[in-house]
LUMKEMAR-797828 format. One record per atom (N, C-alpha, C): residue number from 1; residue in one letter; chain; atom name; x, y, z. Coordinates in pm, 1 decimal. Layout:
ATOM_n_res_chain_atom_x_y_z
ATOM_NUM_a_A_CA_X_Y_Z
...
//
This chain:
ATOM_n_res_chain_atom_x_y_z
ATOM_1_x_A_N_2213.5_-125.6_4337.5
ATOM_1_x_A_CA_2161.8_-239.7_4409.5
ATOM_1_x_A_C_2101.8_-341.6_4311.4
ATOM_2_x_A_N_2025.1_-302.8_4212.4
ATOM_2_x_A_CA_1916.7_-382.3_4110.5
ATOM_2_x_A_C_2055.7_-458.4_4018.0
ATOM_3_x_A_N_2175.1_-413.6_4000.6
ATOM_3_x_A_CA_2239.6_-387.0_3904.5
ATOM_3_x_A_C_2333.0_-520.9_3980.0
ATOM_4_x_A_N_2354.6_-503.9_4092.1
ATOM_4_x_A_CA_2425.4_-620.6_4133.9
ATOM_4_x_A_C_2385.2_-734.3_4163.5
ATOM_5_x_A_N_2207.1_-704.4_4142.1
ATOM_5_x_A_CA_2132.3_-863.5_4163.2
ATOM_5_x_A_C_2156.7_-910.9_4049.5
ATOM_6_x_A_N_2137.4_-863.7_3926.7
ATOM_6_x_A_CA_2135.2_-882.8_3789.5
ATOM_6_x_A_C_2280.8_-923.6_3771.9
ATOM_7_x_A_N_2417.0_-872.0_3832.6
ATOM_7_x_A_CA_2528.3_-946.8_3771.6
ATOM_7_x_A_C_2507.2_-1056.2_3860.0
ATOM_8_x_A_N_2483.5_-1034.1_3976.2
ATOM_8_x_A_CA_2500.9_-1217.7_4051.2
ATOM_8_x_A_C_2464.1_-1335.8_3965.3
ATOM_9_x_A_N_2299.2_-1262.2_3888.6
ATOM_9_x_A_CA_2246.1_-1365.2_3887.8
ATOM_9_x_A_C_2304.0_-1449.1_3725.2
ATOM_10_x_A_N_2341.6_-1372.2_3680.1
ATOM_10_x_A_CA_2409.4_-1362.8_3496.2
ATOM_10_x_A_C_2546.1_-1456.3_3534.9
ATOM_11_x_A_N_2618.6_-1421.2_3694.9
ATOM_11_x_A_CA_2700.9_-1522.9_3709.2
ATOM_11_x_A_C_2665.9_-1609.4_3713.6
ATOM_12_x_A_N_2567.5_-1655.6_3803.1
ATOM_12_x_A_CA_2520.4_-1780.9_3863.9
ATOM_12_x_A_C_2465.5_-1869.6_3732.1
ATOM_13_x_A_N_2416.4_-1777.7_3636.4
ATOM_13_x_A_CA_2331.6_-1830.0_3492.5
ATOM_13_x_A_C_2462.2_-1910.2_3401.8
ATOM_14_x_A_N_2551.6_-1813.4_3427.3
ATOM_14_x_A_CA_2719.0_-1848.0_3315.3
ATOM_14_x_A_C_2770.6_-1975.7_3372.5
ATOM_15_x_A_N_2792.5_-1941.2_3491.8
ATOM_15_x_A_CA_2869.0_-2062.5_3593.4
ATOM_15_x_A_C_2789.2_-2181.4_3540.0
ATOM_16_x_A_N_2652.1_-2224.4_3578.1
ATOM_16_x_A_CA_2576.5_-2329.7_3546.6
ATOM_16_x_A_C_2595.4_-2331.9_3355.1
ATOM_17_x_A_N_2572.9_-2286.3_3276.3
ATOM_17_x_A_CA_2590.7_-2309.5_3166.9
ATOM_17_x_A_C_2738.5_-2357.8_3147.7
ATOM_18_x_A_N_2852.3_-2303.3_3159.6
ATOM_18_x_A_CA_2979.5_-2375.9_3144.2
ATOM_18_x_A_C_2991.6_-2531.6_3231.4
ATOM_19_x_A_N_2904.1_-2515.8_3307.4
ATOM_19_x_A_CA_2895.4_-2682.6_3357.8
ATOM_19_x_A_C_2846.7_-2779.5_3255.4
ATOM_20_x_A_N_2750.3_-2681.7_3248.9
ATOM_20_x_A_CA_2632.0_-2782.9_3082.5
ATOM_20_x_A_C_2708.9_-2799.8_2980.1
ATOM_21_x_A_N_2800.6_-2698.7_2927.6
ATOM_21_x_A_CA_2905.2_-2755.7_2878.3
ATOM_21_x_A_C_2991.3_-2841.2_2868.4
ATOM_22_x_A_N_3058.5_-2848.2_2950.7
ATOM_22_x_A_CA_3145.5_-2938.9_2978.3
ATOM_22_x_A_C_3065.5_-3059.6_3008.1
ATOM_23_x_A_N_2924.9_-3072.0_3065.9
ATOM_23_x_A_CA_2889.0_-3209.4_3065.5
ATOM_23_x_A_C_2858.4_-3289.9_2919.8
ATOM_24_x_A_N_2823.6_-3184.9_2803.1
ATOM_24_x_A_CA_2767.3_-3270.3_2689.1
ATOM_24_x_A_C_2897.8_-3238.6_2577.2
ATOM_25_x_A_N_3033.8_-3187.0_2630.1
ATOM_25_x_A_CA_3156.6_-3226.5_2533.2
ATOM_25_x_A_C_3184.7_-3371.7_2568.8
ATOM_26_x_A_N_3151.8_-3417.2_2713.9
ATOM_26_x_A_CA_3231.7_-3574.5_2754.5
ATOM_26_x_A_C_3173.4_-3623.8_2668.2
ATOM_27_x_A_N_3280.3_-3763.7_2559.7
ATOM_27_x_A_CA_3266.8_-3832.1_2497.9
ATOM_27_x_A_C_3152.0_-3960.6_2507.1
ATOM_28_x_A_N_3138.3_-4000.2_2670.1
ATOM_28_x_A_CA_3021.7_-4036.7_2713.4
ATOM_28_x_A_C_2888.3_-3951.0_2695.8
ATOM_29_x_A_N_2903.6_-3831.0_2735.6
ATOM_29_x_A_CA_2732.3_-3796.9_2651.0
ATOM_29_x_A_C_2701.3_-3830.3_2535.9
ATOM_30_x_A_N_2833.2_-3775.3_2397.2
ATOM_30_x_A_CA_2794.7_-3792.2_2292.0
ATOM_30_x_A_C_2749.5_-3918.5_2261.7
ATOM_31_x_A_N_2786.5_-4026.9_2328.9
ATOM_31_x_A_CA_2809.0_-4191.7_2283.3
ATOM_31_x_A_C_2619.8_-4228.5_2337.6
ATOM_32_x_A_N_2605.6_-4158.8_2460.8
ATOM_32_x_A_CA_2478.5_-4242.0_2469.3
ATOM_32_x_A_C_2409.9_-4147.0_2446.2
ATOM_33_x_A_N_2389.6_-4021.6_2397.9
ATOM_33_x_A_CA_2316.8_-3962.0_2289.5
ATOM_33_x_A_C_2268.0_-4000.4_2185.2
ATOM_34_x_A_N_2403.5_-4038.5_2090.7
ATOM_34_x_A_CA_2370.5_-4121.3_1964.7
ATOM_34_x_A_C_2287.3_-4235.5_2011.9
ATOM_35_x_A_N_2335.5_-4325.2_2091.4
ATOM_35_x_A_CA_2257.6_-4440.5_2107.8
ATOM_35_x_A_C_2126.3_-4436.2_2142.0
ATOM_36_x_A_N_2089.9_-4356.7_2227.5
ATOM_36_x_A_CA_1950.8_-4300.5_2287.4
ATOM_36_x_A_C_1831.8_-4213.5_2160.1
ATOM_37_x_A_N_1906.0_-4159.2_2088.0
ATOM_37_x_A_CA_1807.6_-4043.4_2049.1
ATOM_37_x_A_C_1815.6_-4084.6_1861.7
ATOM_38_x_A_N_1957.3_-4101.9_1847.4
ATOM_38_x_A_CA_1925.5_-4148.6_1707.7
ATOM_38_x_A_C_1955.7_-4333.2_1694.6
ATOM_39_x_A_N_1948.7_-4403.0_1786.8
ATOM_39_x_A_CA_1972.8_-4531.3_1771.7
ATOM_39_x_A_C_2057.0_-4618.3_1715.3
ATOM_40_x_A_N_2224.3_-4494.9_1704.5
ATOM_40_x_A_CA_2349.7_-4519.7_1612.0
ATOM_40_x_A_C_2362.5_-4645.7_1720.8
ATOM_41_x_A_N_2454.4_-4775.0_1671.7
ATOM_41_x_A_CA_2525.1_-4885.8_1740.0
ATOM_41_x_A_C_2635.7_-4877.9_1698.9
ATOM_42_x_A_N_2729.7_-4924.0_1772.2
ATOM_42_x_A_CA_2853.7_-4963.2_1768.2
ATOM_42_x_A_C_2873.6_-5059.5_1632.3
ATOM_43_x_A_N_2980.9_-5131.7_1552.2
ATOM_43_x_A_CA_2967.5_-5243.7_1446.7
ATOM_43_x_A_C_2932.3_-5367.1_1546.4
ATOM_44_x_A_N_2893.1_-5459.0_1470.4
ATOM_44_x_A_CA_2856.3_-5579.5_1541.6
ATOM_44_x_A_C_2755.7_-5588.8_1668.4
ATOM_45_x_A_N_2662.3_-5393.0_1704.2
ATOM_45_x_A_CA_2622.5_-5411.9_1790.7
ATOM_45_x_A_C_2442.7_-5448.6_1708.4
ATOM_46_x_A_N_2344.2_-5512.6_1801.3
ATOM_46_x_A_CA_2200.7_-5506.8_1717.7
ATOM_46_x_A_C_2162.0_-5363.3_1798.9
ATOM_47_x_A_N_2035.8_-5334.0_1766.1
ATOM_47_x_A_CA_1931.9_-5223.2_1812.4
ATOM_47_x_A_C_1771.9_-5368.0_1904.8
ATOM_48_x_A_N_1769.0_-5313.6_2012.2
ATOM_48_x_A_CA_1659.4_-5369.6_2036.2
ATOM_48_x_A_C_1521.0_-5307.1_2100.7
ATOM_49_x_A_N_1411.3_-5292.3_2026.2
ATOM_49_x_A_CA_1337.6_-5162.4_2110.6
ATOM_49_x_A_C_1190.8_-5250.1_2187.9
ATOM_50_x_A_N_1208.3_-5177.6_2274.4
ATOM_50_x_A_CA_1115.1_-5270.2_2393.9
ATOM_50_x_A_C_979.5_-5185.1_2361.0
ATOM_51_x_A_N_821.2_-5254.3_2363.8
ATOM_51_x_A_CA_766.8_-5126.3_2373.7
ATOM_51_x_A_C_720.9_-5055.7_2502.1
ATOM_52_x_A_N_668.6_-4943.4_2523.9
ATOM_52_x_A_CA_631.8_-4883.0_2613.4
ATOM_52_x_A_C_519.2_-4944.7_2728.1
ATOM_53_x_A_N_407.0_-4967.9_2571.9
ATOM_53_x_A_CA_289.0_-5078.8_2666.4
ATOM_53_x_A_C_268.1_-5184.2_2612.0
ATOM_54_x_A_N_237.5_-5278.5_2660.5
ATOM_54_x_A_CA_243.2_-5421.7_2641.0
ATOM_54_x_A_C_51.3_-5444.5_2598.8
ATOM_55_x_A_N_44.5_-5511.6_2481.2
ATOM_55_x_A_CA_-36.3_-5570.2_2425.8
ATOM_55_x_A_C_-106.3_-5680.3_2486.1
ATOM_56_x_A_N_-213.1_-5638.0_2575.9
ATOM_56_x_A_CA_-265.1_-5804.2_2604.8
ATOM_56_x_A_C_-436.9_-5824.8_2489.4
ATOM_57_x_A_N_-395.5_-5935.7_2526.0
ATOM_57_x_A_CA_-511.1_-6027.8_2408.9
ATOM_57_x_A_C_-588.4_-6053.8_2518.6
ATOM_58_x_A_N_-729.8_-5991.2_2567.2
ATOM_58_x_A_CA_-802.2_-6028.1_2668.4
ATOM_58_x_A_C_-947.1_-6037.2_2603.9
ATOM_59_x_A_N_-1042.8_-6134.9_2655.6
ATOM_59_x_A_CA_-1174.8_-6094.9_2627.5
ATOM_59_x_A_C_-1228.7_-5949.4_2609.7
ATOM_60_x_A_N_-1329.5_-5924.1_2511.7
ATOM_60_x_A_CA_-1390.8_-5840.4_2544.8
ATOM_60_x_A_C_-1468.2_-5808.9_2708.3
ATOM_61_x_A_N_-1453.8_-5766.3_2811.0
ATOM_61_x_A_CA_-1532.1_-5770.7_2945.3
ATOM_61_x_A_C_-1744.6_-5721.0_2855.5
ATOM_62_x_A_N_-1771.1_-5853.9_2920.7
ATOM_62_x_A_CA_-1970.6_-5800.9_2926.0
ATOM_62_x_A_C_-1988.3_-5692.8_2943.2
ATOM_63_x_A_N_-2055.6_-5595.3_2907.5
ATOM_63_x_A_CA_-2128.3_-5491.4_2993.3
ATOM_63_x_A_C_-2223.9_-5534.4_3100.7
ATOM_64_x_A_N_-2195.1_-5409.7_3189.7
ATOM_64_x_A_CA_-2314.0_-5446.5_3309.9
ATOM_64_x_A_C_-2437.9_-5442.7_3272.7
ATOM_65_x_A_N_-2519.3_-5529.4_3326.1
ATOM_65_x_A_CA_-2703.4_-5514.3_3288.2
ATOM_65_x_A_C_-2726.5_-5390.7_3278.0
ATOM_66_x_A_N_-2826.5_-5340.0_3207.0
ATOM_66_x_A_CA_-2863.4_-5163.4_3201.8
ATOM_66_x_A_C_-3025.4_-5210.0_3312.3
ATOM_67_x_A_N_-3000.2_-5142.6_3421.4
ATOM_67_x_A_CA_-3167.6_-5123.3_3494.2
ATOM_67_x_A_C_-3277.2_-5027.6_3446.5
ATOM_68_x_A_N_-3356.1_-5141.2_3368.6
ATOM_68_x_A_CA_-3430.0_-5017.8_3270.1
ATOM_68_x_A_C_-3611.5_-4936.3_3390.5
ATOM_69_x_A_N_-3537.2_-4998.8_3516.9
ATOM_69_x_A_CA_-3662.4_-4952.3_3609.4
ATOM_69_x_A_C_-3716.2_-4799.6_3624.4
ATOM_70_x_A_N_-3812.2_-4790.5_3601.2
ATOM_70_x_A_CA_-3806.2_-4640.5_3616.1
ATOM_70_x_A_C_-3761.1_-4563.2_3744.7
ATOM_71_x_A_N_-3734.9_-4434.7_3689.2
ATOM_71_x_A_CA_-3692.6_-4343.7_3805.0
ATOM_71_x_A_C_-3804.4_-4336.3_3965.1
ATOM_72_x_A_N_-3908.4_-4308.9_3919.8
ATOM_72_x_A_CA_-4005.0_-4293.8_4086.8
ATOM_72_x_A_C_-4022.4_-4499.1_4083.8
ATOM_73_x_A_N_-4018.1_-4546.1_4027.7
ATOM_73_x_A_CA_-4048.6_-4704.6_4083.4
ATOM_73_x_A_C_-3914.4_-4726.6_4185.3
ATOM_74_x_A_N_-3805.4_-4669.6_4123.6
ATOM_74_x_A_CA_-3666.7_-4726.3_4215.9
ATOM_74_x_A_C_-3716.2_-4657.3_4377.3
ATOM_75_x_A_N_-3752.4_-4507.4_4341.7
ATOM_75_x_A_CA_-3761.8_-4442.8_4450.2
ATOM_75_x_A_C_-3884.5_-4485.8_4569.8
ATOM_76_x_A_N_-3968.5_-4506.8_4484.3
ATOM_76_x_A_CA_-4093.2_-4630.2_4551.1
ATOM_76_x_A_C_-4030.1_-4759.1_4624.1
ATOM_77_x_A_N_-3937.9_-4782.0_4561.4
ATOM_77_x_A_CA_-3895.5_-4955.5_4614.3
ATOM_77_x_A_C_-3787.0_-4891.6_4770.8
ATOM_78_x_A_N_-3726.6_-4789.5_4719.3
ATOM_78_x_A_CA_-3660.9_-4728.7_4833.5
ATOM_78_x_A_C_-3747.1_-4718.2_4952.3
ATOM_79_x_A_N_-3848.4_-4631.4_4955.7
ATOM_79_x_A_CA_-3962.9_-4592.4_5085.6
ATOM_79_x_A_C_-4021.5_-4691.0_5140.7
ATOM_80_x_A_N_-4090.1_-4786.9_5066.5
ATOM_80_x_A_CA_-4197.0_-4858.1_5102.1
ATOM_80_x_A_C_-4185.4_-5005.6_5068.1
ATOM_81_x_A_N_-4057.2_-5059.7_5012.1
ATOM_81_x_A_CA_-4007.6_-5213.3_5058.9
ATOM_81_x_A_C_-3926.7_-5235.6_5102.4
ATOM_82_x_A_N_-3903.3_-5337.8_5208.3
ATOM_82_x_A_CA_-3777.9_-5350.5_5285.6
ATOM_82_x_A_C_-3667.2_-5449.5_5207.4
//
């Protein structure tokens, strides 16, 4: 019983691998492989690389005021002013 889960599954493992095969012999994988991973071009083709994140030139943003009030004064202003 254990023995025939284990060949199913060694098929099912083979079957999918000879697919993977045959997908990265097509001459199209190899082509946008090269192009993708080692950045080979065609003659006469350029290379152009975009970046990922874009550089903005922005102000520094202010920091917020620091409230240097003390802890029981805040809690005072809480209770007893409206």
């Amino acid at each position: 019983m254990k023995a025939q889960k284990d060949l199913a599954k060694q098929t099912a493992d083979n079957q999918k691998l000879k697919q993977d095969l045959a997908r990265v012999n097509r001459p199209e994988f190899v082509e946008s492989e090269a192009r993708d991973k080692l950045f080979l071009t065609k003659p006469g083709e350029g290379i152009v690389v975009i970046p990922t994140t874009a550089v903005v030139m922005s102000p520094t943003p202010t920091p917020p005021p620091v409230d240097t009030t003390p802890n029981w004064q805040k809690w005072w202003n809480v209770f007893f002013k409206s």
